[in-house]
Structures are given as structure tokens and as C-alpha cells.
N, C-alpha and C positions, 0 to 999 in steps of 0.2 A: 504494500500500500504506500502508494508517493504523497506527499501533503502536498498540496498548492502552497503559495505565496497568502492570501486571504486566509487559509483555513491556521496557518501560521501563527500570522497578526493576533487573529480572535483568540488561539492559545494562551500567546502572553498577553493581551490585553485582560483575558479572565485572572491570571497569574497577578499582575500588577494592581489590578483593584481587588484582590484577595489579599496581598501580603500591607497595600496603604491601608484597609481597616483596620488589618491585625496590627500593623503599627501604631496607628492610631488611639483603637484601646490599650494596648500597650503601655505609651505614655502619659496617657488618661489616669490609667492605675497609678502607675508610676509617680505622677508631679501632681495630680490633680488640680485639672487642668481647668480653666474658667468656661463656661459654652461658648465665649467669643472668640477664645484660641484653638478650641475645637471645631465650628465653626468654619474659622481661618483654615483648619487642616484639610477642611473635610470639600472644602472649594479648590485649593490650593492643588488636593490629589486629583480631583475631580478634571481641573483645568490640563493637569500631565499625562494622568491617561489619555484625557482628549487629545492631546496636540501628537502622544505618541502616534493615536488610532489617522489622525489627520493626515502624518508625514508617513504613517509607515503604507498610507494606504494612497496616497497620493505618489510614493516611489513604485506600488507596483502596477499603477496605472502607464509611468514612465513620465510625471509633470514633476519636474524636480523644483520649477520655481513654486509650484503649489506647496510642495513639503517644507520648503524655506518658508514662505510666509506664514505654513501652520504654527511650524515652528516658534517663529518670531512673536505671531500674537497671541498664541495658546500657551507654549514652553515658559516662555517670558516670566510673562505675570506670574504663574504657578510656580519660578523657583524665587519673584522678589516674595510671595505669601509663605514662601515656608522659611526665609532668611526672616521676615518677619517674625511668624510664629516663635522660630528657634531663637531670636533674643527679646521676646515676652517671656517665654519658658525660664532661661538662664539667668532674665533680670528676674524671674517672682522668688527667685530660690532664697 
């Protein structure tokens, strides 16, 4: 059995929003965490998985400028929310 390119993606994409929950709660337990940091985490993964699902699915169409702009406007934002999150976290300690 061969996997396509798409049957792929959807793999890790289930993979990636499986392991952002479990991180999620994770640090929840952990720092106890405010609902506005979680919240922030839970957009933040939200916005990564999208941009991965955006470029990876945009490379196997063959539009590399589309996977760049997923990039840029999905990837982006999602790693300033988690540089955020991560020094809310470190400053409540």
C-alpha cells in the first residue's frame, strides 16, 4: 500500500493537533495556567496546524508562492502567540 502526498498531510496534521492538546493540558496542570493564556495557546496551535495544513497542501498542488504566503500569514502570528504565551507563563512564576 503506497500513501499519496494528501493522505500524508492529514496523518501529521491529526499527529500535530493530538500532541498541541496534550501539551496544552500538560502545562495547564503544570503552571496553572489563567483561561486567557490558554486561550492564547489554544489559537496560537490552532493558527500552526492551519498554516502547516495550508503550505503543506499548497506544495502538493505545486503553488509554492501559495505555501509562502500560508506561511507568512498563518505560521507568523501562531509563533508571535506562543512567544507571547511562553513569557506570560515565565513572568506569573
Amino acid at each position: 500500500m503506497i500513501f499519496s502526498g494528501i493522505e500524508l498531510l492529514f496523518f501529521a496534521l491529526g499527529v500535530l493537533t493530538t500532541l498541541s492538546i496534550v501539551a496544552i493540558v500538560h502545562y495547564n496542570k503544570k503552571y496553572k495556567l489563567s483561561w486567557k493564556i490558554v486561550g492564547l495557546l489554544l489559537v496560537s496551535a490552532f493558527l500552526a496546524v492551519f498554516a502547516v495544513a495550508w503550505s503543506g497542501s499548497s506544495l502538493i498542488e505545486g503553488e509554492n508562492q501559495a505555501a509562502g504566503v500560508g506561511g507568512l500569514f498563518f505560521g507568523f502570528p501562531a509563533f508571535i502567540g506562543f512567544f507571547i504565551a511562553r513569557k506570560r507563563i515565565l513572568n506569573s512564576k
